[in-house]
C-alpha positions as CSV (number, residue, x, y, z in Angstrom):
1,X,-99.2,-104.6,-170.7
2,X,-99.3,-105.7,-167.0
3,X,-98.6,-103.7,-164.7
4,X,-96.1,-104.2,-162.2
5,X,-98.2,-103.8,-159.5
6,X,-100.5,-106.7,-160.6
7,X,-97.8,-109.3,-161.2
8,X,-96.1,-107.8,-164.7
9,X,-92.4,-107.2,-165.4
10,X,-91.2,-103.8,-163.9
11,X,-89.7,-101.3,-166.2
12,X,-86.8,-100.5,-164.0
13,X,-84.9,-103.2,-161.6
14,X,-81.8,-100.4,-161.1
15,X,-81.5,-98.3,-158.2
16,X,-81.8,-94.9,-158.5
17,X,-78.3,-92.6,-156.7
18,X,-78.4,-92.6,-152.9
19,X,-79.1,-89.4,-151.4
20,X,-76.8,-88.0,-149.1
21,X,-74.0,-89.4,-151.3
22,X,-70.9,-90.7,-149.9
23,X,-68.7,-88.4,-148.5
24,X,-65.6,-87.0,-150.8
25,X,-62.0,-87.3,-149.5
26,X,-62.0,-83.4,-149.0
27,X,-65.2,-84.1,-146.7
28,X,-63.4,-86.7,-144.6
29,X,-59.9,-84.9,-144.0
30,X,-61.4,-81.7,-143.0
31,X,-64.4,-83.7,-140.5
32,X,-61.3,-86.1,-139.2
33,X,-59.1,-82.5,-138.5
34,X,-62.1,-81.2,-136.9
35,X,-62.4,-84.1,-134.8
36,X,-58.6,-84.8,-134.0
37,X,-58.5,-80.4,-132.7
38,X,-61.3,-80.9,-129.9
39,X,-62.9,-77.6,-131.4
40,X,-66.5,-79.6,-132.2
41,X,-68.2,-76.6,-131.2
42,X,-68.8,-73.1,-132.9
43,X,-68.5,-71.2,-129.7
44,X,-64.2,-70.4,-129.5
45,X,-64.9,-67.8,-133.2
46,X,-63.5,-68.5,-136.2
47,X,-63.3,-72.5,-137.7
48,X,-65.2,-74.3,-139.5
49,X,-68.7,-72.8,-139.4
50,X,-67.0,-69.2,-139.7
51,X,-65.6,-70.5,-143.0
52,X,-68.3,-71.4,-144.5
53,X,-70.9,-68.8,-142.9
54,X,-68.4,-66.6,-145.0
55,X,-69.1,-68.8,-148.2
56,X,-72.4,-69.0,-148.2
57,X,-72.5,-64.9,-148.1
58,X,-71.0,-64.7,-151.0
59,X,-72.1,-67.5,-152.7
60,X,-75.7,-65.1,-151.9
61,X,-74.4,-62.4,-153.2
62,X,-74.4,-60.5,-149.4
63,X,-71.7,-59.7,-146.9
64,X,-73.7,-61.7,-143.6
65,X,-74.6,-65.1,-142.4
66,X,-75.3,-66.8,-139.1
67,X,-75.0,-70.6,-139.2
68,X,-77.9,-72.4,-137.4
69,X,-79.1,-75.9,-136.2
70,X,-81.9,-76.3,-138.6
71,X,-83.7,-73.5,-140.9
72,X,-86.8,-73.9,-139.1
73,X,-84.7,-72.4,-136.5
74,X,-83.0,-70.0,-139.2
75,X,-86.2,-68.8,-140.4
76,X,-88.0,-68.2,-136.5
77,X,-84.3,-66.3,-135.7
78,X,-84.7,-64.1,-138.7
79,X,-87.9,-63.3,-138.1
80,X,-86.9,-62.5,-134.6
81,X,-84.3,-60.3,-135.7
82,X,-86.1,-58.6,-137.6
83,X,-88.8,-57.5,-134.6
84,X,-91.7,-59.7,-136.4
85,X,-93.4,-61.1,-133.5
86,X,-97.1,-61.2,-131.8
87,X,-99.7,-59.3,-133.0
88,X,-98.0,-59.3,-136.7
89,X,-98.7,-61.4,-139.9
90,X,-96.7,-63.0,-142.7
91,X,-97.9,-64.0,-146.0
92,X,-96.5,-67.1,-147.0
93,X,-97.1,-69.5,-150.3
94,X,-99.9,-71.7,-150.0
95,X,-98.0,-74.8,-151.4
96,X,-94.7,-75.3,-149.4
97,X,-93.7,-77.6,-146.2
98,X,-95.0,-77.2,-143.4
99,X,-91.9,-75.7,-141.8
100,X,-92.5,-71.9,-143.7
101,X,-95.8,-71.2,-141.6
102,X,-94.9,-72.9,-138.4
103,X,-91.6,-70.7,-138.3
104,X,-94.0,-67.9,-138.3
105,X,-95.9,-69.4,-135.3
106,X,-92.9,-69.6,-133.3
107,X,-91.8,-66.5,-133.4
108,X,-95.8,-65.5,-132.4
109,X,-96.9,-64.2,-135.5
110,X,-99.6,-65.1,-137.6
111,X,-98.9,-66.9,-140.7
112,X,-101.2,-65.6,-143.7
113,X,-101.8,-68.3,-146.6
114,X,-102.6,-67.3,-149.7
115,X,-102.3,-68.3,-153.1
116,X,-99.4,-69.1,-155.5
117,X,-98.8,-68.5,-159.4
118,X,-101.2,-71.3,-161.3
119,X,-98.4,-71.7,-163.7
120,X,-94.9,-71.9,-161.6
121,X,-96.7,-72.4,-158.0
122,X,-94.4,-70.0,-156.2
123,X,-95.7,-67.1,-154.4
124,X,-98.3,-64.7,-156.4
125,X,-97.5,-61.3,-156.0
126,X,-101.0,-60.2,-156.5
127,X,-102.1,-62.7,-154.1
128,X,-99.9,-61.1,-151.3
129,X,-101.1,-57.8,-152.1
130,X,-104.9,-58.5,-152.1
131,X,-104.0,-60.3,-148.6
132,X,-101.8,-57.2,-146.8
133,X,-103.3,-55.5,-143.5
134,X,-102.2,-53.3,-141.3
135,X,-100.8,-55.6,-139.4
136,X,-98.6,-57.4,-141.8
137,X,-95.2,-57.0,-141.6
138,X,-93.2,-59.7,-143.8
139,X,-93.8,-61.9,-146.8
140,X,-92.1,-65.0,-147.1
141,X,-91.1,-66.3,-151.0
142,X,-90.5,-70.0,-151.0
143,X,-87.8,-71.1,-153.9
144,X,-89.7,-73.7,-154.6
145,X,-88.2,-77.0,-155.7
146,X,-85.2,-75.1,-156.5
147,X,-86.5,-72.4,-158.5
148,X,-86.2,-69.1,-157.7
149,X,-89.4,-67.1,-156.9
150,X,-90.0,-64.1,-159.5
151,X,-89.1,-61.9,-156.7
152,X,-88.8,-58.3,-158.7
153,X,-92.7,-57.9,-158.2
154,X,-92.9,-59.5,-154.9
155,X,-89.9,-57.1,-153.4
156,X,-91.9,-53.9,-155.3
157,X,-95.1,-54.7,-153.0
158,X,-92.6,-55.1,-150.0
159,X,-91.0,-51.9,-150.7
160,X,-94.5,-50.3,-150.9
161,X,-96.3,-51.0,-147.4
162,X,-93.1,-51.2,-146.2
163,X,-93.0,-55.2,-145.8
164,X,-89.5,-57.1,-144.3
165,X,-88.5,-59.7,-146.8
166,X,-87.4,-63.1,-145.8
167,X,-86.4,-65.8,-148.4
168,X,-87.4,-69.6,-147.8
169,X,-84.5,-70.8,-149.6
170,X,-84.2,-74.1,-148.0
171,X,-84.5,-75.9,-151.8
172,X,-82.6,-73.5,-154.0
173,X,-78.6,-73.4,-152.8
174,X,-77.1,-72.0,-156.3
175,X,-80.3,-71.1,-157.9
176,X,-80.2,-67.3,-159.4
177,X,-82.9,-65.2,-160.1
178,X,-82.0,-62.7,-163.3
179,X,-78.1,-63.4,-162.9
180,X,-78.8,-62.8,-159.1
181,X,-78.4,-65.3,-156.5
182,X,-81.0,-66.4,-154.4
183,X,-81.1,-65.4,-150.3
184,X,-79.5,-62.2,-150.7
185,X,-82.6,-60.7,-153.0
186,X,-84.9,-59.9,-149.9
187,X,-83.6,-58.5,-146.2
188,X,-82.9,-61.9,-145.3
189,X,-82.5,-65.7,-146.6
190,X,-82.1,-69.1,-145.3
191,X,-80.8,-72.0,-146.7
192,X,-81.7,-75.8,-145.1
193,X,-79.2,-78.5,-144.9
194,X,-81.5,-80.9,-144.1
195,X,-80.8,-84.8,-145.3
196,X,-82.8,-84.4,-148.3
197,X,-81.8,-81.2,-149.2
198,X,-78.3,-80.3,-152.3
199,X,-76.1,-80.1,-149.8
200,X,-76.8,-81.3,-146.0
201,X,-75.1,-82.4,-143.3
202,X,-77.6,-84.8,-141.4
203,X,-79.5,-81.1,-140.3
204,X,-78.4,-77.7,-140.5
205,X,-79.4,-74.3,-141.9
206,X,-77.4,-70.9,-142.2
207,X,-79.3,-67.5,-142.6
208,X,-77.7,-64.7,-144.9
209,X,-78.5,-61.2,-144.9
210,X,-77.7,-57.6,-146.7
211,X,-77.7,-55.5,-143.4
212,X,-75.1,-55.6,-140.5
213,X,-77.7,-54.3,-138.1
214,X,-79.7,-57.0,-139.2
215,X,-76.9,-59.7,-138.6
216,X,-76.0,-58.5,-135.7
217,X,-79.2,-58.9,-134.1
218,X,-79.8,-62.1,-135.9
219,X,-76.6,-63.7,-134.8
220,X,-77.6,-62.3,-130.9
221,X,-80.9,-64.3,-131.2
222,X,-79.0,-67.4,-132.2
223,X,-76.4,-66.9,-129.5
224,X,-78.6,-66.8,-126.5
225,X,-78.6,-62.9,-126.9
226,X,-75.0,-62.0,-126.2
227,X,-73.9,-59.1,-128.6
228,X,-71.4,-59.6,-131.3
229,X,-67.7,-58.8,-129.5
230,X,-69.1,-58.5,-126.3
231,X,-68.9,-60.5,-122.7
232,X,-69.3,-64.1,-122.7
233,X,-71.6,-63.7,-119.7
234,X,-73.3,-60.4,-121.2
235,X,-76.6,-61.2,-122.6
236,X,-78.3,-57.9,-123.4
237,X,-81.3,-59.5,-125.7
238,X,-83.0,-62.4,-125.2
239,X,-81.7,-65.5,-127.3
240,X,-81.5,-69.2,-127.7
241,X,-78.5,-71.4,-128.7
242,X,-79.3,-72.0,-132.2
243,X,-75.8,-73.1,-133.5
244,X,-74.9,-75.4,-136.0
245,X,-71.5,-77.3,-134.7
246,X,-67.6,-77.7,-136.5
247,X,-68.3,-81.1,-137.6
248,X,-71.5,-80.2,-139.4
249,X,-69.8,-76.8,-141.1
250,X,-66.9,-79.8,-142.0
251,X,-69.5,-81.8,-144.0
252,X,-70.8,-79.1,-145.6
253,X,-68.1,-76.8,-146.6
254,X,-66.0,-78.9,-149.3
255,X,-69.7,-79.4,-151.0
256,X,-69.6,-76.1,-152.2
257,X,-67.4,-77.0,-155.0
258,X,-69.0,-79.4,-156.5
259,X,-72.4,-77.9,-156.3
260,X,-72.3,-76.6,-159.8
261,X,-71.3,-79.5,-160.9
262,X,-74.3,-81.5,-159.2
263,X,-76.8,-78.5,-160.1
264,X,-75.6,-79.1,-164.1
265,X,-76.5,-82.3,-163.4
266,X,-79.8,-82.5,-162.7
267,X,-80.4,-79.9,-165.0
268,X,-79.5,-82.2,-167.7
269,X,-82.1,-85.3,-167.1
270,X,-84.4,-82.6,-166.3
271,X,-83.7,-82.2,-170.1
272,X,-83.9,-85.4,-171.2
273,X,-87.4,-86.1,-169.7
274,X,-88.9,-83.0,-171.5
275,X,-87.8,-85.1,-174.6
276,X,-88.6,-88.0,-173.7
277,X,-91.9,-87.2,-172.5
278,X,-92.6,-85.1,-176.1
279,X,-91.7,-88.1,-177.7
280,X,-93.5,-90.3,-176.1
281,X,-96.9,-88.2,-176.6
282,X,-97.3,-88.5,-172.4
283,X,-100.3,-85.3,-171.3
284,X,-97.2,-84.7,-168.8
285,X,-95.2,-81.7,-168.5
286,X,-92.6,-80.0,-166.1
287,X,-94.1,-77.2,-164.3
288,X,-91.6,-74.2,-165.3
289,X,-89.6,-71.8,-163.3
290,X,-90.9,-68.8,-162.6
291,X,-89.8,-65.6,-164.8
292,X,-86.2,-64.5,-164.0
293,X,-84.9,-67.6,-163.7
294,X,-81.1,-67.7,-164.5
295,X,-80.3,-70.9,-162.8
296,X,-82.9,-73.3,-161.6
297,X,-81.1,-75.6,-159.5
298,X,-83.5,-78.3,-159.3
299,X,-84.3,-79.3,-156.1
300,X,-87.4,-81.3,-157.1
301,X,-88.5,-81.9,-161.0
302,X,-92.5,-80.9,-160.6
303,X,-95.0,-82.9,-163.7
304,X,-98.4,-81.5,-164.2
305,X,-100.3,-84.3,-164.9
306,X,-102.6,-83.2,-168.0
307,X,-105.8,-85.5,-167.2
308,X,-107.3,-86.5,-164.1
309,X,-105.9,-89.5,-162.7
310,X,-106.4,-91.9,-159.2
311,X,-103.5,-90.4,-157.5
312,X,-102.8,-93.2,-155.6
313,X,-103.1,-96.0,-157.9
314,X,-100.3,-93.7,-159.9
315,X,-98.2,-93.4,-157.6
316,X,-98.0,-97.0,-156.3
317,X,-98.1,-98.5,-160.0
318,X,-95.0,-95.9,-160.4
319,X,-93.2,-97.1,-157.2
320,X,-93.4,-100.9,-158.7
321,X,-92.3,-100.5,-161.8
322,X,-89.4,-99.1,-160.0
323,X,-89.9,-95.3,-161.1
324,X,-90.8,-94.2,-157.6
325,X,-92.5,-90.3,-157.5
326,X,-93.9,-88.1,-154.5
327,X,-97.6,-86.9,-154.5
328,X,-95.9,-83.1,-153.0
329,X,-97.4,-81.1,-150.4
330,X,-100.9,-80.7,-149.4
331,X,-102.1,-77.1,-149.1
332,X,-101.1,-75.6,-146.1
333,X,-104.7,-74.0,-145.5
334,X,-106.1,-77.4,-145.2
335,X,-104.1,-78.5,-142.5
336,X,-105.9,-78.4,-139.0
337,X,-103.1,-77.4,-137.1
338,X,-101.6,-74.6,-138.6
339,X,-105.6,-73.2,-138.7
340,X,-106.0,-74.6,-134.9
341,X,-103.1,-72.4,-134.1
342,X,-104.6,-69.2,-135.3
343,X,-103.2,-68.8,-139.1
344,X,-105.4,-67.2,-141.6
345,X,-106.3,-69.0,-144.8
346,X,-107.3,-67.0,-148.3
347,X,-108.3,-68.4,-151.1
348,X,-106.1,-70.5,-153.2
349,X,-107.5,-72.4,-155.9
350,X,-103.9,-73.0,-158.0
351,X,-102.3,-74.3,-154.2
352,X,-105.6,-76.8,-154.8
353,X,-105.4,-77.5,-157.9
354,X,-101.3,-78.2,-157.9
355,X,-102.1,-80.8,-154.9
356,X,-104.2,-82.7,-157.3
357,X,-102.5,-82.2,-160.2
358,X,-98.9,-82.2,-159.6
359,X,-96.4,-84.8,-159.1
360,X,-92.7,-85.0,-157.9
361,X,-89.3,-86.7,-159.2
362,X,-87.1,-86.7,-156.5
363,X,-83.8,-85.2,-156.1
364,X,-81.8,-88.3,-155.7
365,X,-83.4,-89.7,-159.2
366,X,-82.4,-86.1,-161.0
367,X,-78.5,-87.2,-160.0
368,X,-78.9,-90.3,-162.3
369,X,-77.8,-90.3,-166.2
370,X,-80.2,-88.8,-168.3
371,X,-80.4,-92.1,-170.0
372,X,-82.6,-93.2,-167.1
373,X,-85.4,-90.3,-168.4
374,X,-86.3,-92.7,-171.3
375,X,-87.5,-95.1,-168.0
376,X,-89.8,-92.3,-166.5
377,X,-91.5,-92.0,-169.4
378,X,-91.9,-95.5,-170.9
379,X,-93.6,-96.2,-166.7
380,X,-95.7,-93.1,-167.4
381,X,-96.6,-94.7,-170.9
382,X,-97.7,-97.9,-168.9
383,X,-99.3,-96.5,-165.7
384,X,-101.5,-93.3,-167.3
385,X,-103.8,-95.8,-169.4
386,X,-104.6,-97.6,-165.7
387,X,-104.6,-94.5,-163.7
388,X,-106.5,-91.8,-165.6
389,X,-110.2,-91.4,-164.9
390,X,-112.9,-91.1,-166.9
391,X,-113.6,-87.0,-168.2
């Protein structure tokens, strides 16, 4: 069979979903009120963004939030917050964006990359602990893809050297971790609402957290370090304006109740291309949530590729015949800049071997029937012969 790269019929002409999708009528009446009252911004207290700074709390399972601009911003403000600054470390997953360590390095600690679990690829709990120092003073679990991080061992370490916890859970909005939700089960979490992300507004992030003393410090770094009921002109910290604005929160607020809806969703052609690919015989599998997982909310649907292939001949055969994946991160300790700018690297063979090895369906692709599974696998059927080397 020829491929579809060299001339051949492709297996799929259809588009996949469009991600964002368009907006729902609840989305447009409550952006058009925002727009018609002149309150665009979060500064006057209450609106919009309170609204659903109060939602997302709950929907986390805590009693605090601080809606920001982006949750690279959210994750540098709760690190701030929390006192994590120069001459401190924190141990961060060696397979994530960028964005984790680089949050760390702007709040002028060092970012510490070590290895993740061979099997799920989130955060090793061992691998934090062989990697602690005295001067470490935060570990950072990544929700990877939308699953949650097995986060009972990881919070025992913390609670033992006395570590601050803060959730990465820019993939994961509605994932839950033993009938927990995510970004309340450490000191502090942050969501993304970035384009690609379940629910977005263009940008956007909100941080959630357990403690008030932690929220109101958080909120006074995100509010150019004013104190929470105090003078407009009183800054008694030092702060940035790290809001996200009314029209943003309007976007974002009526998504919360379909999110189940959309999470089910991809859950089920996640379902449909484990049978598929069993049936078709494919050396392909899904990587699988960590332990604990109540509710993976499928951000990303991870393959482990079972044989050595030419990465890049798979993944522009795949693209033609109209089944378009993503080759996923490199490993953070191989990029130049993070190490240029001072962060330490460990050893991390599984972070190596899941940037070989491991490929991505996108989100937007997960929101299609699970019909459209029996397509991934018959393009896998076609590309593997052409794309796996030789043992």
């Amino acid at each position: 069979m020829t491929l579809a790269l060299h001339g051949g019929t492709p297996v799929r002409t259809a588009p996949w979903p469009s991600w964002p999708p368009p907006m729902d009528e609840a989305q447009r009446k409550l952006v058009a009120d925002v727009l018609d009252s002149g309150r665009w911004g979060a500064t006057q207290g209450g609106g919009v963004c309170a609204d659903l700074t109060r939602a997302f709390a709950r929907l986390s399972g805590v009693e605090y939030g601080v809606a920001v601009g982006n949750a690279t911003l959210g994750l540098f403000a709760a690190f701030k917050g929390l006192g994590v600054g120069p001459g401190d470390e924190v141990i961060v997953p060696g397979y994530t964006f960028v964005a984790s360590a680089t949050s760390v390095l702007l709040a002028g600690a060092v970012p510490v990359i070590v290895d993740v679990d061979p099997a799920d690829l989130h955060l090793s709990a061992a691998a934090v602990e062989a990697a602690i120092t005295p001067r470490t003073a935060a570990i950072m679990p990544v929700h990877l893809a939308g699953s949650p991080a097995d986060m009972d061992p990881l919070n025992a370490v913390a609670a033992r050297h006395g570590l601050k916890v803060v959730e990465d859970a820019a993939q994961a909005h509605g994932a839950a971790y033993k009938d927990r939700p995510v970004g309340g089960l450490g000191d502090v979490g942050v969501y993304s609402f970035q384009a690609s992300k379940a629910m977005t507004a263009g940008e956007g992030g909100l941080i959630v957290c357990r403690s008030e003393a932690d929220h109101e410090a958080i909120w006074s770094v995100c509010n150019l370090g004013r104190s929470l009921g105090g003078a407009w002109y009183g800054h008694p910290n030092v702060g940035w304006n790290l809001r996200l604005t009314e029209i943003q929160a309007a976007l974002l607020l009526p998504w919360l109740d379909r999110l189940p809806e959309e999470v089910e969703r991809r859950n089920a052609f996640c379902d449909a291309v484990d049978r598929e690919l069993a049936a078709a015989g494919l050396p392909v599998a899904q990587v699988p949530p960590p332990p604990g997982t109540t509710t993976d909310s499928r951000h990303l649907l991870m393959l482990r590729l079972g044989e050595p292939v030419d990465r890049e001949l798979l993944i522009s055969a795949m693209a033609a015949e109209g089944v378009p994946l993503d080759g996923g991160y490199p490993p953070l300790g191989t990029m130049e800049a993070l190490t240029g700018a001072g962060a330490r690297v460990e050893d991390c063979p599984a972070t190596e071997a899941a940037a070989r090895e491991v490929v991505w369906v996108r989100q937007s692709m997960l929101m299609e029937d699970p019909s459209a599974a029996a397509d991934l696998a018959e393009a896998l059927s076609k590309v593997l012969p052409e794309a796996t080397r030789p043992a």
